[in-house]
Backbone as a printed PyTorch tensor [residue, N CA C, xyz], in Angstrom:
tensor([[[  0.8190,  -1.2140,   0.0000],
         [  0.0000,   0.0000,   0.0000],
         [  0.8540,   1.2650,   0.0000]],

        [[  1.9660,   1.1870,   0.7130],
         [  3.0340,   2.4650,   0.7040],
         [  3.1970,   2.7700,  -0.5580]],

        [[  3.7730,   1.4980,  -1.1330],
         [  4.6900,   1.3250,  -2.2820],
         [  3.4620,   1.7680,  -3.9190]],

        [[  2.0290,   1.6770,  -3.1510],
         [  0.7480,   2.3170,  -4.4260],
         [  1.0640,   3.5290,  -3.8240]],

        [[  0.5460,   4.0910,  -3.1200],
         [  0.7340,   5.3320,  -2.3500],
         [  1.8640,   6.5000,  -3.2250]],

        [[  3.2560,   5.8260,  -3.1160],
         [  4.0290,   6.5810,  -3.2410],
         [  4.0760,   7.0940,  -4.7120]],

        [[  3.9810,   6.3300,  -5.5830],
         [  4.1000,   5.4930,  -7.0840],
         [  2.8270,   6.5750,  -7.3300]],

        [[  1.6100,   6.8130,  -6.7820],
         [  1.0180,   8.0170,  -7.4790],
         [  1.1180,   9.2670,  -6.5560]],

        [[  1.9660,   9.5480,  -6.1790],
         [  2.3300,  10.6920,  -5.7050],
         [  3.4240,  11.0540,  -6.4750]],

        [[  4.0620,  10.3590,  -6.8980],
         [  5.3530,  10.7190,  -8.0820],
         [  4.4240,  11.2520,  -9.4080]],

        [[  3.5080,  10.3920,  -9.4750],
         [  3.1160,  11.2420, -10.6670],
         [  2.1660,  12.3500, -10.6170]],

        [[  1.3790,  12.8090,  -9.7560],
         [  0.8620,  13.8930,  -9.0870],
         [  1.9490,  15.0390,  -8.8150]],

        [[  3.1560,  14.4710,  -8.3980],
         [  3.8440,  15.5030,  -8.0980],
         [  4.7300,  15.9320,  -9.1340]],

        [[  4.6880,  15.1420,  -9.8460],
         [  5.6260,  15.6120, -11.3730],
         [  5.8510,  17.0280, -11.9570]],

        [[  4.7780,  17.4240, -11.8120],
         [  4.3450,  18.8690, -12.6160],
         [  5.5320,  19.8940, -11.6790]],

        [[  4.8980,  19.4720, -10.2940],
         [  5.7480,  20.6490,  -9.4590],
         [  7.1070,  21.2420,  -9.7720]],

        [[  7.8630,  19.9400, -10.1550],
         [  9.4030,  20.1730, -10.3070],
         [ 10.0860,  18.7350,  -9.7430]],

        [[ 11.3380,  18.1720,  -9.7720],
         [ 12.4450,  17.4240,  -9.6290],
         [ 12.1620,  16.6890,  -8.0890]],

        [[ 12.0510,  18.2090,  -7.1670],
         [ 12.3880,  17.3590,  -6.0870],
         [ 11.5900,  16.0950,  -5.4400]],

        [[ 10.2440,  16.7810,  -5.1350],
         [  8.8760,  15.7590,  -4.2860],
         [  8.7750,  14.7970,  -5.7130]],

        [[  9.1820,  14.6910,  -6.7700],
         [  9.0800,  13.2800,  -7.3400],
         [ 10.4100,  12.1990,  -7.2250]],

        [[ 11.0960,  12.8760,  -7.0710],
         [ 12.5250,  12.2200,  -7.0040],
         [ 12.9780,  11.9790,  -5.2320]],

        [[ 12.2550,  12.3460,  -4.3040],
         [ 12.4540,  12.6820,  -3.0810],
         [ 11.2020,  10.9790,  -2.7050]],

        [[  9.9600,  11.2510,  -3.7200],
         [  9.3740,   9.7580,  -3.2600],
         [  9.7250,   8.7420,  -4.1070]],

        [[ 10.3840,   8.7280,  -5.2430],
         [ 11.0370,   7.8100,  -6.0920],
         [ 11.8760,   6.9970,  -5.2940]],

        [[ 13.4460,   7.8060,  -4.3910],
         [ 14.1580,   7.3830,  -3.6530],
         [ 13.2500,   6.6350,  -2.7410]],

        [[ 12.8060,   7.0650,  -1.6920],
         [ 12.1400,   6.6170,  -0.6740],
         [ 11.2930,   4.6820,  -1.5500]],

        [[ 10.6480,   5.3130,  -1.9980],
         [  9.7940,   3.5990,  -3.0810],
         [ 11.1720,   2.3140,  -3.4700]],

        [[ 11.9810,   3.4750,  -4.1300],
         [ 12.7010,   2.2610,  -4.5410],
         [ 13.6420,   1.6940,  -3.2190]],

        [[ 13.6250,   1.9200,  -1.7710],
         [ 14.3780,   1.6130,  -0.8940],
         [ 13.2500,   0.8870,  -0.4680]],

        [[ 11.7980,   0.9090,  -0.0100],
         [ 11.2420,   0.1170,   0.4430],
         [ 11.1290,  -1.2470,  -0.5440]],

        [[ 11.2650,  -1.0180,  -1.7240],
         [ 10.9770,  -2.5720,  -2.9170],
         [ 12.0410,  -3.3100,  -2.6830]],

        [[ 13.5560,  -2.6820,  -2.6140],
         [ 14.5260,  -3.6730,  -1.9260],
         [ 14.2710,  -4.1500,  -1.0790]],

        [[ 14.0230,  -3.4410,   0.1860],
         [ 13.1180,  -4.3070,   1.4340],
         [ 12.8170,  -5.4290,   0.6470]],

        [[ 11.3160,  -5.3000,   0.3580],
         [ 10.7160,  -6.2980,   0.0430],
         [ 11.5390,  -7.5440,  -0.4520]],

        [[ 11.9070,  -7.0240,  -1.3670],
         [ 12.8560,  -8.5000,  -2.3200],
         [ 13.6420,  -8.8190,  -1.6160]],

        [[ 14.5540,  -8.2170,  -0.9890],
         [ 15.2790,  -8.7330,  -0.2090],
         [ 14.2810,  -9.9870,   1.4650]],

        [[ 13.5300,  -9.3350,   1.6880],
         [ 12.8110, -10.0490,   2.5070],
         [ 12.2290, -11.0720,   2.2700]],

        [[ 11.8700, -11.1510,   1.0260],
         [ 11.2600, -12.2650,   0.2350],
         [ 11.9550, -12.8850,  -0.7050]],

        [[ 12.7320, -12.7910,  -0.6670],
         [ 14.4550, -13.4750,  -1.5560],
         [ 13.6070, -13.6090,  -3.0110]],

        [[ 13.6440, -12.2860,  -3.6210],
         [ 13.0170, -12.9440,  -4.6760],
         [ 14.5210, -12.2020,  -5.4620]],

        [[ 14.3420, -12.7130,  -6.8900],
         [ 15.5610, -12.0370,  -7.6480],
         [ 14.9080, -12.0640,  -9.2130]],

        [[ 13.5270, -12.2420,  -9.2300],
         [ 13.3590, -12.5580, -10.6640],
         [ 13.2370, -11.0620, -11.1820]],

        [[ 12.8460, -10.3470, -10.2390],
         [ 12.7750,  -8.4720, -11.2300],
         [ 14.6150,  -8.1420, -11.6470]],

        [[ 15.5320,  -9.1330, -11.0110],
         [ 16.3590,  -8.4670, -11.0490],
         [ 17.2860,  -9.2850, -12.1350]],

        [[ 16.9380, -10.8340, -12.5190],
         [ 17.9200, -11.5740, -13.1570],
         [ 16.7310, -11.8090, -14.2930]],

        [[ 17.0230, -11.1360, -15.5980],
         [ 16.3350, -11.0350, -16.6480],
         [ 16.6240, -10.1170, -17.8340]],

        [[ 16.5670, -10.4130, -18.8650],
         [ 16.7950,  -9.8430, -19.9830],
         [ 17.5240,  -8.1450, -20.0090]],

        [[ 15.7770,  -7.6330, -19.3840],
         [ 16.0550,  -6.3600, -19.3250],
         [ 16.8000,  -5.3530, -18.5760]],

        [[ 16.8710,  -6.1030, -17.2360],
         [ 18.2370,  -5.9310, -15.7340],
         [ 19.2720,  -5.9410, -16.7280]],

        [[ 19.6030,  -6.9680, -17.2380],
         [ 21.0140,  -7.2570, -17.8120],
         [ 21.2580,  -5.8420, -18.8900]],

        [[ 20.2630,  -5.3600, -19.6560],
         [ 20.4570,  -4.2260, -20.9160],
         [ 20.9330,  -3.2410, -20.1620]],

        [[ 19.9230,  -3.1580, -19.0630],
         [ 19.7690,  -1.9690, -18.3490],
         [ 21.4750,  -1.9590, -17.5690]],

        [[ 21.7800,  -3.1240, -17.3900],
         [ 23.2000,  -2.5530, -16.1720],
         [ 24.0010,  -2.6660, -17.6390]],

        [[ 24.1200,  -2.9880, -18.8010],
         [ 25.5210,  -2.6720, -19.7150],
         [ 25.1700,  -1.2240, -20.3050]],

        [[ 23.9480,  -0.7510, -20.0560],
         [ 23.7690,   0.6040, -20.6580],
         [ 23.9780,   1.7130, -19.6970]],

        [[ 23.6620,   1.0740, -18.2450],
         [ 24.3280,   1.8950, -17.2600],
         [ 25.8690,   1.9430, -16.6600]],

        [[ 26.0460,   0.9830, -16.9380],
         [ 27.9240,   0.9560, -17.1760],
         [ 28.2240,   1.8780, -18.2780]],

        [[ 27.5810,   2.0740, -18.8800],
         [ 28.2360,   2.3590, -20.4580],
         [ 28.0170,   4.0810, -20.2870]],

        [[ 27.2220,   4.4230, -19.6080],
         [ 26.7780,   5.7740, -19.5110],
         [ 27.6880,   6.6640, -18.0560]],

        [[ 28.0330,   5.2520, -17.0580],
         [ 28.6460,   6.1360, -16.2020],
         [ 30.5470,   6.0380, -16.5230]],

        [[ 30.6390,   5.1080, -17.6310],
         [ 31.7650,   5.3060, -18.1840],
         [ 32.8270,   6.6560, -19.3400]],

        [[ 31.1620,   6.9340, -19.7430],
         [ 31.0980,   8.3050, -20.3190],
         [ 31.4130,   9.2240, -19.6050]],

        [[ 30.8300,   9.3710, -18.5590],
         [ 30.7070,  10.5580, -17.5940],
         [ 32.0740,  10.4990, -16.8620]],

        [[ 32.8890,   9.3150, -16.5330],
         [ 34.2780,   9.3300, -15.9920],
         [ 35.4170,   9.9930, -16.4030]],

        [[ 34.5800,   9.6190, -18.4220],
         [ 36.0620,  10.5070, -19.3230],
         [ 35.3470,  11.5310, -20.2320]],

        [[ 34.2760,  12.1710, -19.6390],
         [ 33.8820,  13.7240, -20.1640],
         [ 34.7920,  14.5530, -19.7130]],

        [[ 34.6330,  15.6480, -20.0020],
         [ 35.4920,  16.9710, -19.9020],
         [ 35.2060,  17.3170, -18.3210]],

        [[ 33.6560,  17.2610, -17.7720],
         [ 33.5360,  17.3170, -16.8280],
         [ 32.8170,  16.1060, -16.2640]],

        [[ 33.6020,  15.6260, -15.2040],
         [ 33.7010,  14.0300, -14.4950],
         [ 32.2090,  14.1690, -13.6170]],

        [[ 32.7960,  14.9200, -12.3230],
         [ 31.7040,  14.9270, -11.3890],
         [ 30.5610,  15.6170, -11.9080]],

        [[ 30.2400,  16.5870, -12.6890],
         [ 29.4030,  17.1640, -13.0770],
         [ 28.4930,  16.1980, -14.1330]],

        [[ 28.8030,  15.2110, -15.1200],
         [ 28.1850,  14.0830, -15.3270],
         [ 27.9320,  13.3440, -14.5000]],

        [[ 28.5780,  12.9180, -13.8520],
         [ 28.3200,  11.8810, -12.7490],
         [ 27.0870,  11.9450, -12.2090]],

        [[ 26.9390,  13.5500, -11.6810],
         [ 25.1970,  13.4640, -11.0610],
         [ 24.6360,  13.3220, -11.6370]],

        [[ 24.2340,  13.2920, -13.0050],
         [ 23.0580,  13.2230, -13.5160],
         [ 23.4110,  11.4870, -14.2570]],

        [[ 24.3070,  10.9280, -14.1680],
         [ 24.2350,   9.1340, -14.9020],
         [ 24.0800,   8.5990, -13.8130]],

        [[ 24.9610,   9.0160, -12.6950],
         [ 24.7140,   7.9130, -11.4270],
         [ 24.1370,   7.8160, -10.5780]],

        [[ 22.4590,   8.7590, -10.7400],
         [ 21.2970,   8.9220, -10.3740],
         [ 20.7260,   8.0500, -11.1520]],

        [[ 20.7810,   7.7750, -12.1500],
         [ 20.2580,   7.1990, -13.1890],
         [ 19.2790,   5.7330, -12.8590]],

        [[ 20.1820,   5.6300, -12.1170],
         [ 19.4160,   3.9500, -11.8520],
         [ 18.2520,   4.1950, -10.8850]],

        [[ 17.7190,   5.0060,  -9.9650],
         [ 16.6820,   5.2460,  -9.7460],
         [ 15.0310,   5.0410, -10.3370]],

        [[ 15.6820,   5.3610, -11.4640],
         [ 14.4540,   4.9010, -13.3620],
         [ 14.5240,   3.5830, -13.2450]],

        [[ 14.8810,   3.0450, -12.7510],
         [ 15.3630,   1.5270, -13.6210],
         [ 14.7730,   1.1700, -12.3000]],

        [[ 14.6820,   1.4170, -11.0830],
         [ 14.0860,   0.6430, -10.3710],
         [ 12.6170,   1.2150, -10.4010]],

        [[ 12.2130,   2.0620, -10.2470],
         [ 10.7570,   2.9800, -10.6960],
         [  9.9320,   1.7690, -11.2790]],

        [[ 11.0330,   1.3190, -12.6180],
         [ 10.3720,   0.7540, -13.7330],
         [ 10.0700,  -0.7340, -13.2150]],

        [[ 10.7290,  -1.2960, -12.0630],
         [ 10.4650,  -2.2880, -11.5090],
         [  9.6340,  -1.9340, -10.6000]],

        [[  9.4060,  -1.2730,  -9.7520],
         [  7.8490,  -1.1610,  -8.9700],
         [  6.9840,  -1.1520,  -9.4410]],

        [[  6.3580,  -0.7320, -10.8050],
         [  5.5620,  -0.5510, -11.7640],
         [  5.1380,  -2.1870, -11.9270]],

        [[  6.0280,  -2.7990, -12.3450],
         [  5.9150,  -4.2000, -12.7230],
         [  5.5510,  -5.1620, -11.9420]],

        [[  6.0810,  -4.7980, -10.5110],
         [  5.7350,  -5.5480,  -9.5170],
         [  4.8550,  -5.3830,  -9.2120]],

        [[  4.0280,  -4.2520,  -8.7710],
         [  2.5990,  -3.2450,  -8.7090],
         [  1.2280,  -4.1700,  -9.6330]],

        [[  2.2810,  -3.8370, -10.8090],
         [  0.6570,  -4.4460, -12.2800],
         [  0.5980,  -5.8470, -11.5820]],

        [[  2.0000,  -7.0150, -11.0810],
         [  1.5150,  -8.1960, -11.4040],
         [  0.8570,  -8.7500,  -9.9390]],

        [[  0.7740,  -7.7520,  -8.8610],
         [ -0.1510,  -8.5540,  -7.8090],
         [ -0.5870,  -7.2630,  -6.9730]],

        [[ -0.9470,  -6.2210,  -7.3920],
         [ -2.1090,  -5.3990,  -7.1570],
         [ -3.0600,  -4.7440,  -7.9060]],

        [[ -4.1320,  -5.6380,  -8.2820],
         [ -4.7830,  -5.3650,  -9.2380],
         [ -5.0950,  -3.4800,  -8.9450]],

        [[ -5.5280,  -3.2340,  -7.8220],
         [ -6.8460,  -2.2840,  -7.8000],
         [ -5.2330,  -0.4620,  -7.6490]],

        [[ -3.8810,  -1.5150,  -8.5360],
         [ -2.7360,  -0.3330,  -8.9580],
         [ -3.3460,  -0.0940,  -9.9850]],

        [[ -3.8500,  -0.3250, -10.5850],
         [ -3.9050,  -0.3230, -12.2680],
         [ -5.0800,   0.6610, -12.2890]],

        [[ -5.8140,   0.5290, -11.8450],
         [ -7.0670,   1.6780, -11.6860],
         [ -7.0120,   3.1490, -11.0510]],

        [[ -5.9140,   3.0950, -10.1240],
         [ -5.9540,   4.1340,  -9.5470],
         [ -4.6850,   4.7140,  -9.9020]],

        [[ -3.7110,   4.2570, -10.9910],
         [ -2.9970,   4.7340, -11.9610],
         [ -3.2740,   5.2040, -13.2450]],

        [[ -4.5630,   4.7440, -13.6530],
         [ -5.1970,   5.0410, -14.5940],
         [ -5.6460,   6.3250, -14.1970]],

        [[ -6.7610,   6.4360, -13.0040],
         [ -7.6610,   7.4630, -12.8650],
         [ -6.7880,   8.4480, -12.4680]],

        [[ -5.3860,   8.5230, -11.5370],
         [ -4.7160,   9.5770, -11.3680],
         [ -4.0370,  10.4550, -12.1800]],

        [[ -3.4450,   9.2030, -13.6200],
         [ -3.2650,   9.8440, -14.8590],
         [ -4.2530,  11.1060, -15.8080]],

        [[ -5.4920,  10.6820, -15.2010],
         [ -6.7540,  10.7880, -15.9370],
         [ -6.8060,  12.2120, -15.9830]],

        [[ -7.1560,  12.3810, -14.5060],
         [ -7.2340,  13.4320, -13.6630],
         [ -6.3390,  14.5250, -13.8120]],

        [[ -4.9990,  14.2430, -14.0560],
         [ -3.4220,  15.0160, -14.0170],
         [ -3.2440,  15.3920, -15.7220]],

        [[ -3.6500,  14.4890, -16.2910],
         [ -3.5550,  15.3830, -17.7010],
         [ -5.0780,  16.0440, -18.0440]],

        [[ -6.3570,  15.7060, -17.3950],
         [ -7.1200,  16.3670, -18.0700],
         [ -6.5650,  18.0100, -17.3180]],

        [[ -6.1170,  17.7550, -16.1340],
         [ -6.1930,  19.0870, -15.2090],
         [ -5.0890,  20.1560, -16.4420]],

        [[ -3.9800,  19.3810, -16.7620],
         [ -2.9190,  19.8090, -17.3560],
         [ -3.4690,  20.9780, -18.5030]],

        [[ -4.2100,  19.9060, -18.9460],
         [ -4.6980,  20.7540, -20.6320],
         [ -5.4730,  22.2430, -20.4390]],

        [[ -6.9710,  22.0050, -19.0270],
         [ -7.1900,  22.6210, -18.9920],
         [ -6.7010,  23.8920, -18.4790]],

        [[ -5.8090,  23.3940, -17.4000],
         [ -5.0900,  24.6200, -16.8640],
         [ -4.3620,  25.4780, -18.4630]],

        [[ -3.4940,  24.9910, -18.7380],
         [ -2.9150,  25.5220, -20.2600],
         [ -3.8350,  26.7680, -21.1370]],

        [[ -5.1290,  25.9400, -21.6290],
         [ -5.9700,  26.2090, -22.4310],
         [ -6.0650,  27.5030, -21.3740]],

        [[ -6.7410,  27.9080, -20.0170],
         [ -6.5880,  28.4940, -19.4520],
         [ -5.4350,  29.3890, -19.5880]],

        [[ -4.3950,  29.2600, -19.9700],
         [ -3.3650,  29.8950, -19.7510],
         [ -3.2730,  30.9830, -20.8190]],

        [[ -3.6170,  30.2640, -21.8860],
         [ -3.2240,  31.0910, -23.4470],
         [ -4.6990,  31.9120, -23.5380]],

        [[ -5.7060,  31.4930, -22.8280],
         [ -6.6390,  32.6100, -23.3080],
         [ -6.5810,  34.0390, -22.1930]],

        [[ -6.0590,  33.5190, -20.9630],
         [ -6.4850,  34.9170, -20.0930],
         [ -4.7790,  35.6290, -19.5800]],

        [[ -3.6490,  34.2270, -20.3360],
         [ -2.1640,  35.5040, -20.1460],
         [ -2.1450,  34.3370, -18.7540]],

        [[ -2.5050,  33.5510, -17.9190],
         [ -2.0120,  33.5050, -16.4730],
         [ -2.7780,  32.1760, -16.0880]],

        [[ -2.0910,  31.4610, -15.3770],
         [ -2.7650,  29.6930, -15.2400],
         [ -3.8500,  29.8820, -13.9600]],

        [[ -4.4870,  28.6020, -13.4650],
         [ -4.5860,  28.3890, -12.4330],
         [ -3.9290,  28.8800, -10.9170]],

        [[ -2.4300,  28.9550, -11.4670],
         [ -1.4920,  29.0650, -10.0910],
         [ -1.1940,  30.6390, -10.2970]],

        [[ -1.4150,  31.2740, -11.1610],
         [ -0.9110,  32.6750, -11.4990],
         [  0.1690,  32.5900, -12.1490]],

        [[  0.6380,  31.3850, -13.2020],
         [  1.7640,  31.4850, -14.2590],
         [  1.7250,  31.9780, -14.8050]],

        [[  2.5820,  33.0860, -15.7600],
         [  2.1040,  34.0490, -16.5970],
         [  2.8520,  33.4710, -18.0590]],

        [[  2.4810,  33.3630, -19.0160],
         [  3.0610,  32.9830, -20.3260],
         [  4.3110,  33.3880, -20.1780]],

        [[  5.6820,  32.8410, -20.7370],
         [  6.5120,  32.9480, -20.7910],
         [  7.0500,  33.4000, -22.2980]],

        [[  7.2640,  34.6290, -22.3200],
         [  7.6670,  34.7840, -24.1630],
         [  6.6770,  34.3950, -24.8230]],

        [[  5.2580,  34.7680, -24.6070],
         [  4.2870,  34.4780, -25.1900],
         [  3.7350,  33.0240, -25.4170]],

        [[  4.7150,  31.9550, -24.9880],
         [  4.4180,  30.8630, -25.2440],
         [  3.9610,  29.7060, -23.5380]],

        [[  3.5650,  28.6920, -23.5680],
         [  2.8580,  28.7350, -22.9620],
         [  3.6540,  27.4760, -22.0160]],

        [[  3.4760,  27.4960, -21.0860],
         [  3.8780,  26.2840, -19.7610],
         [  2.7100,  26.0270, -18.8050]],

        [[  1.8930,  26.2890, -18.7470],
         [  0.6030,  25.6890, -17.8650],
         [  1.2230,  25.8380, -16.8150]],

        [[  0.9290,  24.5960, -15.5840],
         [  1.5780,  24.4880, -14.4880],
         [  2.4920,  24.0570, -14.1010]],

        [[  3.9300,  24.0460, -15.1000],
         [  5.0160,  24.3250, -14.7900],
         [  5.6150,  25.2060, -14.3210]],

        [[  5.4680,  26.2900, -14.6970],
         [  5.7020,  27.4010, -13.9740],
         [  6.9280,  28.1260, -15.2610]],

        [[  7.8130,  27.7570, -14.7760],
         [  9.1270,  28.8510, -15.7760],
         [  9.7760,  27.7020, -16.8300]],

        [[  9.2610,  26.4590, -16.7130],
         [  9.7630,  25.2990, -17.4400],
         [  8.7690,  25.5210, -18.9850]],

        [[  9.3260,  25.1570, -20.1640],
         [  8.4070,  25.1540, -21.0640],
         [  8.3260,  23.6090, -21.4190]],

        [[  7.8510,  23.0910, -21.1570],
         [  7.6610,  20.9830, -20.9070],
         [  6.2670,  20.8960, -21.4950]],

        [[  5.3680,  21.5200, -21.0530],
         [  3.8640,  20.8870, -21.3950],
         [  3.5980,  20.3530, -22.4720]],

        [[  4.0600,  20.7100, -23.0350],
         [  3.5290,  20.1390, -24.5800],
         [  4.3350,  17.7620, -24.8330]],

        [[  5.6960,  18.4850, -24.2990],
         [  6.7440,  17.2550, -23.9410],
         [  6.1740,  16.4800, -22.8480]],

        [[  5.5590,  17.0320, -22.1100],
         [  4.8740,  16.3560, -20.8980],
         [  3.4740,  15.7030, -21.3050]],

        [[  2.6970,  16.3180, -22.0730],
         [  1.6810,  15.4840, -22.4480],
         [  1.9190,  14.2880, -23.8060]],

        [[  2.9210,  14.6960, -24.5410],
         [  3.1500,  13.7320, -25.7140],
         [  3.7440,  12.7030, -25.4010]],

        [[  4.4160,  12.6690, -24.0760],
         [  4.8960,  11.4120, -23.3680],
         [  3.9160,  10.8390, -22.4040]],

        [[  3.5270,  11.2540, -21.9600],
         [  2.1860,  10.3900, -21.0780],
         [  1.0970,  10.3250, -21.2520]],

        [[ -0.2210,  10.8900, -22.0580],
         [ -1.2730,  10.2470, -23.2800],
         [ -0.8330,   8.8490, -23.7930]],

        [[ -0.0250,   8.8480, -24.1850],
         [ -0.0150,   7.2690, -24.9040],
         [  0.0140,   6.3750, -23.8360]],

        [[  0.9740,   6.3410, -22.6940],
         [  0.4630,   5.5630, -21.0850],
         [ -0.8940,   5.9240, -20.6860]],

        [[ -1.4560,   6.6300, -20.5890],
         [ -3.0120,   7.0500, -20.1800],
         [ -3.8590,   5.9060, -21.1590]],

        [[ -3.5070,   6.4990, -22.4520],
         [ -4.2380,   5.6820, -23.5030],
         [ -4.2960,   4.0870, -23.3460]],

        [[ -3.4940,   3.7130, -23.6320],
         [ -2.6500,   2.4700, -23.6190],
         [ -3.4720,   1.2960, -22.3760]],

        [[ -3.0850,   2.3180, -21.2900],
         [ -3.6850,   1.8410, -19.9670],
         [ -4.6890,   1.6230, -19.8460]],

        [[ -5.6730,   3.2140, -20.0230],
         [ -7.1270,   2.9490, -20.3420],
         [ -8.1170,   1.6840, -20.9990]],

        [[ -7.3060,   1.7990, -22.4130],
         [ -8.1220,   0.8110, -23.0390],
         [ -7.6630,  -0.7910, -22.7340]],

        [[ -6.7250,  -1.0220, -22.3360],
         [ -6.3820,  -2.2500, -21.0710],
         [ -7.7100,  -2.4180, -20.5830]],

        [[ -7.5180,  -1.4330, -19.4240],
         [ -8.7090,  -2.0640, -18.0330],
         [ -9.9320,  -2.2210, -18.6900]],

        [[-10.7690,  -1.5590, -19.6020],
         [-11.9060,  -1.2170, -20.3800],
         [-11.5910,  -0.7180, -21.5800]],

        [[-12.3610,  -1.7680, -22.8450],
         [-12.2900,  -1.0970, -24.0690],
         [-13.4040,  -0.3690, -24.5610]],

        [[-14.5030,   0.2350, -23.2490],
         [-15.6860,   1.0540, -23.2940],
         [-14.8100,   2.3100, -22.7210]],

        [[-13.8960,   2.7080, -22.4820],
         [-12.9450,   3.9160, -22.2260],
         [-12.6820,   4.6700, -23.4140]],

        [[-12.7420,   4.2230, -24.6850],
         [-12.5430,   4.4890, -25.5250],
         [-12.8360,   5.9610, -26.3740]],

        [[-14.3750,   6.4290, -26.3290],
         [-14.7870,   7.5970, -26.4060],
         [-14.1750,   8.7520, -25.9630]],

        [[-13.7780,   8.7450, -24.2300],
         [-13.4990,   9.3110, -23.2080],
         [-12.0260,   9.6650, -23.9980]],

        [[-10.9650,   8.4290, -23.6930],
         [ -9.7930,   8.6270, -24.3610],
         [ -9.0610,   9.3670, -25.4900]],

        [[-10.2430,   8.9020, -26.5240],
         [ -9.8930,   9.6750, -27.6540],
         [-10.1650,  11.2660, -27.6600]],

        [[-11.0960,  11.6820, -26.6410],
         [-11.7260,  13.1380, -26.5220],
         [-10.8920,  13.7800, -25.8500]],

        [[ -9.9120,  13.0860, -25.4210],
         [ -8.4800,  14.0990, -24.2330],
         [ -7.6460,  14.0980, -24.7420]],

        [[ -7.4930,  12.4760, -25.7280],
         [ -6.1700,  12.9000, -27.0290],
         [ -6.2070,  13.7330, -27.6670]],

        [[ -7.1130,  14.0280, -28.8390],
         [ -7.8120,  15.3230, -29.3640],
         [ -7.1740,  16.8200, -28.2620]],

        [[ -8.0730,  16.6900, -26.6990],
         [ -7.6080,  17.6550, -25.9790],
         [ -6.0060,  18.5010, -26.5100]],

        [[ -5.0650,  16.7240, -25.4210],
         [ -4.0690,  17.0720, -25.3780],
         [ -3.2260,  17.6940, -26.9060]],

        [[ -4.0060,  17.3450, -28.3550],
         [ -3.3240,  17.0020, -29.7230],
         [ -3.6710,  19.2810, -29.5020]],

        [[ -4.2330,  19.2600, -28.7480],
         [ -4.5850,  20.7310, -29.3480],
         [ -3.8480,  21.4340, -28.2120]],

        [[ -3.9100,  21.3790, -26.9520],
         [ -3.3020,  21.9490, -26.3340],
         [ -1.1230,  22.2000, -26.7120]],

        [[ -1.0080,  20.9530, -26.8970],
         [  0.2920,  20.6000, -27.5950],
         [  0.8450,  21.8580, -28.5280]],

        [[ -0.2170,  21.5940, -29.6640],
         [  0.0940,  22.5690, -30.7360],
         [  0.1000,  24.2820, -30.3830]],

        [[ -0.7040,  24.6420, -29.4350],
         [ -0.7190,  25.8960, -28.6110],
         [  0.6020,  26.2690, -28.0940]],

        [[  1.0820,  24.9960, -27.6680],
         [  2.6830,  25.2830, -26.4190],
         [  3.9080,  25.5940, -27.5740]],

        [[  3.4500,  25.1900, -28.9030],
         [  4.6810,  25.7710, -29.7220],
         [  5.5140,  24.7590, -29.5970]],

        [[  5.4990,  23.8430, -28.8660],
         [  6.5260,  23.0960, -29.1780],
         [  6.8900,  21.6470, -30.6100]],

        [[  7.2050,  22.0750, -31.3140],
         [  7.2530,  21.3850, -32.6670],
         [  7.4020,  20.0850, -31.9480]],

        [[  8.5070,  19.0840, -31.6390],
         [  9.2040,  18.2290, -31.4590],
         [  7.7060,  17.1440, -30.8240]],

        [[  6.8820,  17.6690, -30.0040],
         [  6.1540,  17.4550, -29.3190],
         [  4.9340,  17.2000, -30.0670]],

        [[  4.5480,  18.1420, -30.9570],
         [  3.3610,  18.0320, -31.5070],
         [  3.2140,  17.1550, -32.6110]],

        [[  4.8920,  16.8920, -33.2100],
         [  5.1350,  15.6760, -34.2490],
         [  4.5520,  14.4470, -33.5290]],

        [[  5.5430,  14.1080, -32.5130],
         [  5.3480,  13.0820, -31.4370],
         [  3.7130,  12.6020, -31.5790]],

        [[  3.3530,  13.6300, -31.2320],
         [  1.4630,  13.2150, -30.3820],
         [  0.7740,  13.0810, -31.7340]],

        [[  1.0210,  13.6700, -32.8600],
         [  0.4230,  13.8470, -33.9640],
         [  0.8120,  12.2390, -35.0360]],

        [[  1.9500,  11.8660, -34.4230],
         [  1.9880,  10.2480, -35.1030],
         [  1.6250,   9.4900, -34.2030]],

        [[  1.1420,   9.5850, -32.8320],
         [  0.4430,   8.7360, -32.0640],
         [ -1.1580,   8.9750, -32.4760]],

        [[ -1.0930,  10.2760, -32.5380],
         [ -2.7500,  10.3260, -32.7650],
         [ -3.5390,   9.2550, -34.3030]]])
C-alpha cells in the first residue's frame, strides 16, 4: 500500500518540479529492496532487461568518468538507476495489485485532463490556475518557468491511452476526446518536437 501510495504521488507531483518526485522515487525504490530482499526474490532483477539496463548503465557512467567534466556528469548518470528501479515497482505493482492499475489510470486521468485545462486556461487569459504568466508568449501551464507541457503530455497520453483501453475497451470515447484535448493543447505550447510526437500517435 506504501509502495501504491508513493508510485502516485510521483506522478501527481511531477508537474511541481524534480524534487517531491525524485524525493518519493528514492524513498519507493528503498522500500521494494526491502521487500525482495525479505522475500528473496531475484526474478525483477535476473532477466533480460536488468542485464540491458546494467551494460547501458555501465556504459553511460563510463562516459561521464572521461567527459570533460567528471563529477558534473556523474550526477546526472549515477542517479540514473533510480528509473530503472521505478520501472520495476511498476511491474511488480501491475503483477499482484490489481486495484494499482485503476488508480494509476484514474490519477493519470485526472493530471492530464487538469494539465490541458489549466494551459488552455493559460493562453486565453495571459495567467494559469497558479498565477503562471506565459513565458515569451508561449505557454507552460503548471510548470511554472519550465516550457515541458507540450513534452509532458506527448509522453504520457499514450500511457493514459494504452492503460485505459487495457482495463476497459468502453474507455474508448473518453480517451480519444483528451487525445484530441491534449493534440490541441500541444500545438498551442509551440513546441514542434512534441506536436510531431502526439500527432503520429494520434
Amino acid at each position: 500500500n506504501i509502495l501504491i501510495l508513493f508510485t502516485i504521488i510521483i506522478v501527481i507531483t511531477y508537474p511541481t518540479g524534480p524534487f517531491l518526485p525524485d524525493f518519493f522515487l528514492s524513498l519507493s525504490g528503498l522500500i521494494f529492496l526491502f521487500q525482495m530482499i525479505r522475500k528473496k526474490t531475484i526474478s525483477y532483477f535476473y532477466n533480460i532487461y536488468s542485464i540491458f539496463f546494467l551494460i547501458f548503465f555501465v556504459y553511460i557512467i563510463l562516459n561521464s568518468i572521461f567527459s570533460s567534466l567528471p563529477k558534473v556528469s556523474l550526477l546526472s548518470s549515477g542517479f540514473y538507476f533510480r528509473f530503472y528501479l521505478f520501472s520495476l515497482i511498476v511491474w511488480y505493482l501491475f503483477e499482484y495489485e490489481e486495484k494499482f492499475k485503476i488508480l494509476l489510470y484514474r490519477t493519470l486521468l485526472i493530471t492530464i485532463l487538469f494539465i490541458n485545462l489549466d494551459t488552455i486556461f493559460q493562453y486565453f487569459y495571459g495567467f494559469d490556475f497558479f498565477g503562471y504568466e506565459k513565458l515569451n508568449h508561449r505557454l507552460s501551464g503548471p510548470f511554472g518557468d519550465e516550457l515541458i507541457v507540450g513534452s509532458y503530455l506527448s509522453k504520457t497520453i499514450p500511457v493514459l491511452i494504452s492503460l485505459g483501453y487495457y482495463i476497459n475497451k468502453k474507455n474508448y470515447n473518453l480517451l480519444f476526446g483528451l487525445l484530441t484535448l491534449s493534440l490541441m493543447t500541444t500545438f498551442l505550447s509551440g513546441e514542434r518536437a512534441a506536436f510531431f510526437m502526439i500527432t503520429i500517435f494520434y
